[in-house]
C-alpha positions, 0 to 999 in steps of 0.5 A: 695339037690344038684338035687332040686337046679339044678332044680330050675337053670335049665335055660329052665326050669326057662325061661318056669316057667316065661312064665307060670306065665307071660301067667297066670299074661295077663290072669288074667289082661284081665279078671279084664279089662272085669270086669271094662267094664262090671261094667262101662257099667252097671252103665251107664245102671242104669243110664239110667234107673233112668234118664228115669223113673225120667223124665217119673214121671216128664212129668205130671208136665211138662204138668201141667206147659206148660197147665198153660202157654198156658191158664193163664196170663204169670207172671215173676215167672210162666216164670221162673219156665217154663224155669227152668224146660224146661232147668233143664229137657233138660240137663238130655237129654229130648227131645220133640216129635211132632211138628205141619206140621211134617209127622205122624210117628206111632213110635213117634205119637198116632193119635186121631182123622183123618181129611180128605184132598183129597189135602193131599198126605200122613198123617201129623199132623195137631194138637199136643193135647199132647206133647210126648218126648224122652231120646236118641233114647228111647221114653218116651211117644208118642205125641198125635195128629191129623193127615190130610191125603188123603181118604182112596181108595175105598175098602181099610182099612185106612192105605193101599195104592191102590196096597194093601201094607201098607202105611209106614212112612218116615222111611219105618215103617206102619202107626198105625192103625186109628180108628174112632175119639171118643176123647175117650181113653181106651175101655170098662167101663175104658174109659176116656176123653183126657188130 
């Protein structure tokens, strides 16, 4: 009885079990610490996701409202629900993509139709049929639009400058592909006409 007592007053040897335990208390904090980041940052990341897919279903009824606006008499109420749901969609995060005069970017722009211009120095849209919008640095839907740009040089595909490289973007990206102007989307039997 005497040895178990002094055992357990053994100062070395209590100053080791205190180091054990106090090592083993950190341990367990810093793993409880990742799991609340872990957790924070996977809410935010659901988060997220439900706000983009939200406002993805909610684009068409933007459509629907801003179509109406451009072609029916602009009435108190029409106006209000425009602006409401401009600055109710706004202050989820969504951002329009696609203004007229900007350079065509294939990242954030589906060109439908190309005009040629042997003024025009690079691709620029020229017409926005279809405004694209964007939640951060996510693209929700690219804008549709008609670019103006210089001719293609003899033997070249479109999109490739005369030294055979592909023509990039502003950003240094490559142009998307441009195909003859259809007004037609989709290919085979499932083609439709553009919104």
């Amino acid at each position: 009885m005497d040895d178990d007592r002094q055992r357990t007053t053994d100062p070395a040897r209590l100053e080791r079990l205190l180091k054990e335990r106090t090592a083993d208390l950190q341990r367990v904090k810093a793993e409880y610490d990742n799991y609340r980041k872990r957790v924070r940052r996977d809410r935010l990341a659901v988060r997220e996701i439900a706000v983009a897919n939200v406002l993805r279903t909610l684009l068409p009824v933007l459509d629907a409202v801003d179509r109406t606006c451009a072609h029916e008499p602009l009435t108190p109420g029409l106006k209000d629900i425009k602006d409401t749901l401009h600055t109710q969609l706004g202050a989820l995060g969504l951002q329009p993509v696609g203004e007229q005069g900007e350079p065509f970017d294939p990242a954030r722009h589906d060109a439908v139709t190309q005009h040629i211009s042997p003024d025009a120095g690079r691709l620029v849209c020229t017409r926005i049929l279809r405004r694209g919008y964007r939640l951060g640095d996510q693209l929700l839907r690219p804008a549709h639009v008609e670019v103006t740009g210089p001719p293609p040089e003899e033997g070249s595909p479109p999109g490739v400058s005369d030294d055979g490289r592909p023509q990039t973007a502003d950003d240094g990206r490559p142009p998307a592909p441009v195909e003859e102007p259809t007004g037609l989307v989709g290919g085979g039997d499932d083609r439709r006409m553009l919104p």
